[in-house]
C-alpha positions in Angstrom: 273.5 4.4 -17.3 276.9 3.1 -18.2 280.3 4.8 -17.7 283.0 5.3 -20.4 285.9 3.1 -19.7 289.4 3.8 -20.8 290.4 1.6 -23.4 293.3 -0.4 -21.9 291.9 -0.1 -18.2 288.7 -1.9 -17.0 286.9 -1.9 -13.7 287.8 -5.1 -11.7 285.1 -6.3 -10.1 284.8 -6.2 -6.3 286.1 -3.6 -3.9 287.2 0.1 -4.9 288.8 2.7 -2.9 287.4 6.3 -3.3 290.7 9.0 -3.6 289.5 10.1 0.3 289.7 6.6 1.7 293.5 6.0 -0.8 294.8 9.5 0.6 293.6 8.7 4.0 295.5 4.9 3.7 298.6 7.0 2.7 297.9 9.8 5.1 298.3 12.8 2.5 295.9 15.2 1.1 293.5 14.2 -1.9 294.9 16.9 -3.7 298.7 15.6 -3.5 297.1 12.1 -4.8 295.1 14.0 -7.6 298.2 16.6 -8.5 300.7 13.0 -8.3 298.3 11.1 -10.7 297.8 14.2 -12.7 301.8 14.9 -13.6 302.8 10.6 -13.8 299.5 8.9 -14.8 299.6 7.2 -11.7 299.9 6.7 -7.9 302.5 4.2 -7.0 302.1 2.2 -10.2 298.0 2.3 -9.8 296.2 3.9 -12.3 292.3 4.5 -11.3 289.4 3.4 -12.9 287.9 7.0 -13.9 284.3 7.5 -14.0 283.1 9.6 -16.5 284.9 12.0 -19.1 284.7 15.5 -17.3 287.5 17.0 -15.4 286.2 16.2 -12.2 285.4 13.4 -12.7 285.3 10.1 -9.7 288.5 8.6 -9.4 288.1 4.6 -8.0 291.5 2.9 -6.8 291.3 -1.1 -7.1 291.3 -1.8 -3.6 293.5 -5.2 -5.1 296.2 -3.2 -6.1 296.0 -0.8 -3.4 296.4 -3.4 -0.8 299.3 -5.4 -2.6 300.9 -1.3 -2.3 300.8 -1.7 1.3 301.5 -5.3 1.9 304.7 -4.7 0.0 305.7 -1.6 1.8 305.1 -3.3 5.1 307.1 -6.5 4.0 310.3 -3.9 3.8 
């Protein structure tokens, strides 16, 4: 069974982070990840890989990006 995929966004192959493990890594609640990504389209620049079309839908964070996110605030 194949997943929709949003037009101009395609899974990258390799690791994903789940929204638990990304809120976890930034220490904050899923919710304040979820509520951020629902009013901006994105967390921190990263837009998810979204799994399916319903409003609860699986929310997968390119573990790529995500880690460049942290490298970069660490290098500050």
């Amino acid at each position: 069974m194949s997943h929709p995929k949003s037009p101009d966004r395609a899974p990258l192959p390799g690791r994903n982070y789940t929204t638990a493990e990304f809120a976890e890594m930034l220490r904050i609640q899923q919710r304040s990840v979820r509520s951020y990504l629902w009013r901006h389209g994105h967390y921190g620049g990263i837009v998810p890989i979204k799994l399916g079309e319903s409003v609860g839908s699986r929310l997968l964070w390119p573990a790529e990006q995500v880690d460049a996110l942290f490298k970069k605030e660490s290098a500050k």
